[in-house]
N, C-alpha and C positions, 0 to 999 in steps of 0.2 A: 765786360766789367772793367770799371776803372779806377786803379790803386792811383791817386793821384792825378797825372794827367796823361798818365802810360796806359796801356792794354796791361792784361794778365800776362803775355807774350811778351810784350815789350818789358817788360818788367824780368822776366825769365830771363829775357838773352842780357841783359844789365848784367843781372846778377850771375848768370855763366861764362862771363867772360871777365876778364883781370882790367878793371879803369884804367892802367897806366900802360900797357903791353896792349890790351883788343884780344888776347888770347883763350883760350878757353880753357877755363876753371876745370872741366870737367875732360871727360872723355867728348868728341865730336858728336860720336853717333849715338851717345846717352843724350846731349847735351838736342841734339836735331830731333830727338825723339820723345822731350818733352815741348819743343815748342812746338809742334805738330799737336799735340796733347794741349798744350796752352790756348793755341788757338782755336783748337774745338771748342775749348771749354769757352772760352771769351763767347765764340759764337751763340753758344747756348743761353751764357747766363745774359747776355744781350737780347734773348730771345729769337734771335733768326733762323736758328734751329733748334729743332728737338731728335731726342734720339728716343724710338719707337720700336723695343726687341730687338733693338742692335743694329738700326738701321738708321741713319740719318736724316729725317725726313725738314724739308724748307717751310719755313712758318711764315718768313717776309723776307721778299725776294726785293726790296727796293735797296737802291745803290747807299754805299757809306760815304764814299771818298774818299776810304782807303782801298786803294789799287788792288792789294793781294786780298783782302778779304772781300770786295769784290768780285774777284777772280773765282776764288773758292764757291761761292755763294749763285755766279753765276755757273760751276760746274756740278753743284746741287741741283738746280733746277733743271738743265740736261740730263741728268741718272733720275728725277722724279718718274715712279711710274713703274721703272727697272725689280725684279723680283731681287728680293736677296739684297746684304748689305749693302751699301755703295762709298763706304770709307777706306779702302784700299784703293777703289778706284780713283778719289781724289787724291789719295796720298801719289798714287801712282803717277799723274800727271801734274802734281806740286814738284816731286821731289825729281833730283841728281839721277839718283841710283836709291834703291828702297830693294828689304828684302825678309825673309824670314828666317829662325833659326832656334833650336832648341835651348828651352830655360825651363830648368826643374822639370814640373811635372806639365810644362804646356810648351808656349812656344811663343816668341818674341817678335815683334814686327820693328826693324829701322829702318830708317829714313833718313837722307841727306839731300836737304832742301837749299 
């Protein structure tokens, strides 16, 4: 999806970070854990994936020319086939350090990408 001439992502990290400073508006690992989220969703509503009972499944696997979402897309198409989600797995091999941790009544997954 594109607000402009940005991604929903790129658009994200704009607005989570301070124009004059490059700093983050927000907390890091909130701020790492909606672009991860941004760029799922761009991916979907672009059509190249869909998510199928919580699975990620590849709809078109042809290149964009954006590198990182390239990336992602071609690590969709390596877990097709795999039982069981495969969105941690990606997150897994995107990110720095990625982890999980209790919130309320569930549990929280971040990411620093």
């Amino acid at each position: 999806m594109r607000l402009g001439d940005l991604s929903l992502s790129e658009n994200l990290f704009f607005l989570g970070h301070d124009p004059f400073t490059g700093k983050p508006r927000v907390r890091q690992d909130i701020l790492d854990i909606g672009l991860a989220g941004a760029a799922l969703a761009d991916l979907v509503l672009d059509e190249r994936v869909a998510l199928d009972n919580g699975v990620v499944v590849l709809r078109n696997r042809y290149a964009t020319g954006d590198p990182l979402t390239d990336r992602v897309l071609t690590m969709i198409a390596r877990e097709a086939g795999r039982h069981g989600g495969n969105g941690l797995v990606i997150v897994a091999k995107l990110a720095v350090e990625w982890g999980v941790r209790p919130a309320g009544l569930g549990k929280a997954v971040w990411a620093r990408l």
